[in-house]
KEZA-331639 format. One line per 2 residues: number of its first residue (from 1); their letters; for each residue z, y, x negated of C-alpha. Coordinates in steps of 0.05 Angstrom, whole numbers, plus 5000, padded with zeros to 4 digits. Last residue first. Layout:
<nodes>
NUM	A	Z:Y:X | ...
</nodes>
This chain:
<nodes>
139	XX	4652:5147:4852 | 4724:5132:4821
137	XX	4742:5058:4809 | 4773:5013:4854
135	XX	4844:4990:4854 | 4872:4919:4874
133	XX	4952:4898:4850 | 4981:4838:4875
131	XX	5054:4819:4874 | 5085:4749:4876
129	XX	5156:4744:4885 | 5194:4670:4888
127	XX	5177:4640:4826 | 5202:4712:4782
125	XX	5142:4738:4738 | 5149:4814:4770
123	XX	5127:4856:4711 | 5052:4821:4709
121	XX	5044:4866:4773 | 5048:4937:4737
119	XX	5086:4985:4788 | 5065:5046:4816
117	XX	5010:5074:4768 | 5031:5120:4704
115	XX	5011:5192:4721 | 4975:5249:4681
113	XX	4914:5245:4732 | 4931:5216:4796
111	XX	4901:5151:4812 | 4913:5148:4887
109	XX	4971:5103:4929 | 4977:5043:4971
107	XX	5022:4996:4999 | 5038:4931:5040
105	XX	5098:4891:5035 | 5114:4817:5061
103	XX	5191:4809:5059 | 5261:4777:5040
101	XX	5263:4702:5035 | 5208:4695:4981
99	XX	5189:4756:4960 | 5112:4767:4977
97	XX	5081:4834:4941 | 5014:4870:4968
95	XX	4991:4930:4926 | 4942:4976:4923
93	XX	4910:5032:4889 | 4863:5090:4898
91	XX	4812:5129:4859 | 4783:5184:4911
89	XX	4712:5204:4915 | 4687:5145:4966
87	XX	4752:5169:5013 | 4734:5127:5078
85	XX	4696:5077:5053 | 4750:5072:4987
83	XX	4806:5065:5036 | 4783:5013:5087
81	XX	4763:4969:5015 | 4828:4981:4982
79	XX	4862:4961:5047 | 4811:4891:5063
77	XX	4821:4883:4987 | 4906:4876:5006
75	XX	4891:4835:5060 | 4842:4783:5017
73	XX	4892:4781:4960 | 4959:4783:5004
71	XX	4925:4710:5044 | 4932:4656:4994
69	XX	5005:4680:4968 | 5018:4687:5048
67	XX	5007:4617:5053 | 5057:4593:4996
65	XX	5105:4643:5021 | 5106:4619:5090
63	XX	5118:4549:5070 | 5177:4573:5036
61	XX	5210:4615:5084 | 5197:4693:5098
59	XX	5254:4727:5123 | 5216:4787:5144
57	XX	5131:4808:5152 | 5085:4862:5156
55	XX	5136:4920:5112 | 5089:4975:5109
53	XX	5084:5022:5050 | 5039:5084:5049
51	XX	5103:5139:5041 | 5135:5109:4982
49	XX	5069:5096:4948 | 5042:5169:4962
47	XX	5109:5196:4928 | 5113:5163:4875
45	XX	5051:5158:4859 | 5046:5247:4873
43	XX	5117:5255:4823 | 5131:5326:4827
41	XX	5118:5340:4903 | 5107:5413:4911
39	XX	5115:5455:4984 | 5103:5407:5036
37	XX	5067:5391:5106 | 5057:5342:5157
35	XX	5101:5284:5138 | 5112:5228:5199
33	XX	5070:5170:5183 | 5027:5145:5229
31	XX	4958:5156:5196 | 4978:5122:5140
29	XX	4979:5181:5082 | 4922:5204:5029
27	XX	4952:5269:4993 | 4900:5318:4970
25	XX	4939:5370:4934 | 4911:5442:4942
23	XX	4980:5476:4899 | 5010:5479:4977
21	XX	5005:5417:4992 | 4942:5379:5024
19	XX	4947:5328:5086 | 4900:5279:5098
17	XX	4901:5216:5148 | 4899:5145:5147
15	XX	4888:5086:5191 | 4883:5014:5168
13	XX	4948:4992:5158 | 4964:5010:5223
11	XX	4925:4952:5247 | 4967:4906:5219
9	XX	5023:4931:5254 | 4994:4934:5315
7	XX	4973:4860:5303 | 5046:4845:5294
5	XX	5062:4884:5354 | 5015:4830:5402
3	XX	5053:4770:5379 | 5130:4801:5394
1	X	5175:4817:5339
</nodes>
């Protein structure tokens, strides 16, 4: 990847759009992504965190991880904070794992009522993943 697309990347990470199913739905998305419309979706954390991930960064070494493990908190507040200014009403969270010699993933999804969040970051206690979870509370 060239120098200039990984700060197109990044930068993606920080737009969003709307979209609303047809039972009035409020589904927060990265602006880029490619859904439009949909009936029903059953499971909306499932869904919302499948759709709002970005992979930032590959085959990352040791070093790497150690900085990145420095870096994910302050990235992954940046999100939560972008979010929450833009949606003050909505109750969103976000998550930023490092696996050592696979990947750097951002993503994000809302509170929704009835539904267990994504993932629970004391799950992962391997050395070589890290995740970080950061959620705000409803206005």
């Amino acid at each position: 990847m060239k120098r200039i697309e990984y700060f197109e990347l990044l930068a993606k990470t920080f737009e969003f759009k709307t979209i609303i199913d047809d039972y009035g739905n409020e589904f927060v998305l990265l602006k880029e992504n490619c859904v439009d419309s949909f009936k029903k979706i059953e499971d909306k954390t499932e869904f919302e965190a499948s759709e709002n991930h970005i992979h930032l960064l590959d085959n990352i070494n040791k070093n790497e991880f150690e900085i990145l493990k420095k870096i994910a908190p302050i990235l992954g507040q940046a999100v939560l904070h972008s979010l929450t200014s833009q949606y003050a009403q909505k109750h969103f969270r976000v998550y930023v794992s490092i696996h050592l010699y696979d990947s750097m993933i951002i993503r994000f999804h809302q509170k929704w009522d009835n539904e267990e969040f994504y993932c629970n970051p004391d799950e992962f206690t391997s050395s070589k993943e890290k995740v970080y979870a950061f959620e705000n509370n409803k206005a």
